[in-house]
C-alpha positions, 0 to 999 in steps of 0.5 A: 102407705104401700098399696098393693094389689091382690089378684085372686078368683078367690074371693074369700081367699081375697077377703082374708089377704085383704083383712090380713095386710090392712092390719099390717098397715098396707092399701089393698086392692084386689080384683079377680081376674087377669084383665081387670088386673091389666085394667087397674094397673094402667090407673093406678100406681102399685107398689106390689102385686100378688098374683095367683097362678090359675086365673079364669081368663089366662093364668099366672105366668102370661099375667106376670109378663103382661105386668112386667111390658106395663111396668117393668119395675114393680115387685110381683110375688106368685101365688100357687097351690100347687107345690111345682118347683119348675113353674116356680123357677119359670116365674122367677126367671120371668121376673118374678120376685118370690112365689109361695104356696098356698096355703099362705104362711102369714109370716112367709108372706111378711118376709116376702112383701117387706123385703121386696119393698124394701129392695125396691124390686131388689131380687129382679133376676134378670140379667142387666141389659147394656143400657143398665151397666153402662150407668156405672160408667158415668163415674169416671174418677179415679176410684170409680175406675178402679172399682170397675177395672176390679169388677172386670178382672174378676167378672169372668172366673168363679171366685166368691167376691165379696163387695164393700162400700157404704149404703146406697153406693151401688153395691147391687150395681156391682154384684149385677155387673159382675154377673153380667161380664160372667160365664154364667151371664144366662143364668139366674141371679137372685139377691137375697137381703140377709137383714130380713134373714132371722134364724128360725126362717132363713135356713127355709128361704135360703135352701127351701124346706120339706112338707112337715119340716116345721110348724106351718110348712105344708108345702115343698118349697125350693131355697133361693139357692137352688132358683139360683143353681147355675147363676149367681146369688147375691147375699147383700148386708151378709153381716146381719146373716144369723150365726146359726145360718152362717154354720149352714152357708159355710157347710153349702159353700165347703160341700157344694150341696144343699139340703131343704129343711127336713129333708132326708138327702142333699142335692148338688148345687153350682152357685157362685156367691157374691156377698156385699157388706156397709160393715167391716166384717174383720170387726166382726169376726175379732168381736166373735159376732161373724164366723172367721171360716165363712169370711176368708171363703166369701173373700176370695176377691173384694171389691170396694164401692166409693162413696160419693165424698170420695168422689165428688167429680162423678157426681154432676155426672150422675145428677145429670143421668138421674135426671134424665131418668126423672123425666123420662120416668115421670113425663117431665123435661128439666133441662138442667141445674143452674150454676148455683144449685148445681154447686150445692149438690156437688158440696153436699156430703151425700151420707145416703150416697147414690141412692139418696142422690137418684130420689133428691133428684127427682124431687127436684125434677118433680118440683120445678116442673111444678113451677113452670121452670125448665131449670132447677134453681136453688130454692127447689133443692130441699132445705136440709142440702142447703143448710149443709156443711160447706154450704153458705145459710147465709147467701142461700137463705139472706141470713141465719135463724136461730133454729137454722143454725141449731138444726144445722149442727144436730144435723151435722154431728149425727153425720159426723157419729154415722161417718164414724161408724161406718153408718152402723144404725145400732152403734150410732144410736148407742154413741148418740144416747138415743133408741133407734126409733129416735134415730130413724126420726132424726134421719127423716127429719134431716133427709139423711138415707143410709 
């Protein structure tokens, strides 16, 4: 369960959120003031925190940079009753990842707290620091080159990009550095994950809304479009983006104006776009399910992200970066991979690419340290990369089972449905004659991260 940590003088306030995200399966903590907050996180490990902005001992925004020295990674959505869009866009830039308004809108709160877990801080809006954009350049094959020759050449001019690749290739990495080589480089990004986007909220969260504008809007609210004004935003997954919302962006993109829901006028907005899809969009425009219009304007420049099958040389490279990063992150000292166990991550097919790549490493790490070892050995490496195709059962294990061999070739025909639909979810499971709760079973069952 995701533990998350409300920070509120109020106490009734507290209970209701507590009552409230229990039923929605979360751990809760709450405490009432900024030091015991400080207090807290230093014992225990969150995966979020909600933070009031008027706290009895210092308020919000000097909690929130206090937070980000102690944890520079955790997710922290602000909380006011107070409908002020300068303070808004100082928590953002301050690391928030989201405010609201009090009185909360229980589905605006859902929204805001799923799609910060699930980018794991995705919308931090800092601009990356030259220790983070020098990680793309572990990759050093000939398609990784060529990626970051790409970013280069159009980092400084304010084309639309929009970025292709598989998921958890780096797509994000990309759209950081892009921003980060840009004009605009002191400027906020924002990232937005338009699969959490439906089409009765996402026209809100993207150009803010009105008191009234709708049931439950009591409060004036700014978009993340005009948080983003001046810098960047990144639409990530823009596929999944409604069609009523798709009308909405391309008008935003003709007319450079934004206008909040409900509002009587519009309001200037200087915003470059940079979207990034695992789909292939011609697909779906020639199926009628993506608007040809909005993707010759987000496609004024592409950039292809490559899989890690497509360049199988760049990863020892990043096992050994991971690496470092797992023991710095949970006090360890691996020192390396044995010659064995390296082979096998380096012939593994990796479907969930880096992102899968960075948490198997620090499982590894994790474990070995268990053990008393300094190096990973084959064994700590998880049991469905060795069972992988090009991986011999027989040498790592001391022979075939049965359910091995069988669990091997489920394993490796859900892949082989995944790499042929661009590891599309729906349509895998539409091929595979399964519901997609199945599928998602299947997936954790065989560590498959897509």
């Amino acid at each position: 369960m995701k533990h998350i940590l409300v920070i509120d003088d109020d106490p009734v306030f507290r209970l209701m959120l507590e009552t409230f995200l229990t039923k929605n399966n979360f751990l809760v903590t709450s405490v009432g003031t900024s030091s015991d907050a400080l207090r807290t996180i230093k014992k225990t490990l969150f995966s979020l925190c909600l933070v009031d902005l008027r706290l009895p001992d210092i308020n919000g925004l000097e909690l929130l940079k206090e937070i980000k020295n102690l944890t520079p990674d955790l997710p922290l959505i602000l909380m006011t009753s107070f409908v002020d869009v300068r303070t808004a866009v100082k928590a953002i830039k301050s690391g928030a990842y989201e405010y609201i308004t009090k009185p909360v809108n229980t589905d605006e709160l859902i929204i805001a707290i799923q799609s910060a877990l699930k980018s794991d801080n995705k919308v931090s809006k800092e601009t990356p620091s030259t220790e983070d954009t020098s990680f793309y350049h572990y990759g050093r094959s000939k398609s990784s080159l060529e990626t970051l020759k790409a970013i280069e050449l159009v980092a400084p001019t304010n084309l639309s990009v929009l970025i292709n690749g598989e998921s958890g290739t780096g797509k994000e990495f990309a759209a950081r550095l892009i921003h980060a080589r840009s004009k605009r480089n002191n400027k906020p990004f924002v990232a937005i994950d338009c699969g959490v986007l439906s089409a009765e909220l996402g026209p809100s969260e993207l150009f803010g809304h009105v008191k009234g504008a709708f049931t439950g809007a009591g409060f004036d609210k700014a978009g993340h479009f005009e948080l983003a004004d001046g810098g960047s935003i990144f639409l990530d997954e823009i596929g999944n983006l409604p069609m009523e919302v798709q009308v909405m962006l391309l008008r935003v993109i003709q007319e450079r104006q934004i206008r909040r829901v409900g509002a009587g006028k519009s309001q200037e907005i200087d915003v470059r776009i940079i979207a990034a899809t695992n789909d292939n969009l011609k697909d779906s425009v020639a199926k009628g399910l993506f608007r040809e219009d909005l993707y010759h304007r987000l496609n004024e420049f592409s950039v292809s992200v490559p899989s890690l099958r497509e360049r199988k040389e760049d990863i020892e490279g990043f096992i050994l970066k991971f690496m470092k990063d797992a023991n710095k992150e949970l006090g360890k000292s691996i020192e390396g991979f044995s010659e064995e166990a390296m082979d096998i991550m380096v012939k593994y097919s990796w479907p969930g690419n880096l992102r899968e790549l960075k948490n198997v490493v620090k499982k590894t790490v994790l474990m070995t340290d268990s053990t008393g070892q300094s190096v990973v050995s084959p064994e700590i490496i998880p049991y469905e990369l060795r069972v992988s195709p090009g991986i011999s059962s027989e040498n790592t294990f001391g022979g075939y089972d049965l359910k091995a061999a069988s669990l091997k070739q489920e394993r490796e025909y859900i892949l082989s449905v995944l790499e042929k639909v661009k590891y599309n979810k729906s349509s895998a499971a539409r091929i595979l004659n399964i519901d997609r709760k199945t599928l998602y079973n299947k997936l954790k069952l065989f560590n498959i991260e897509i």
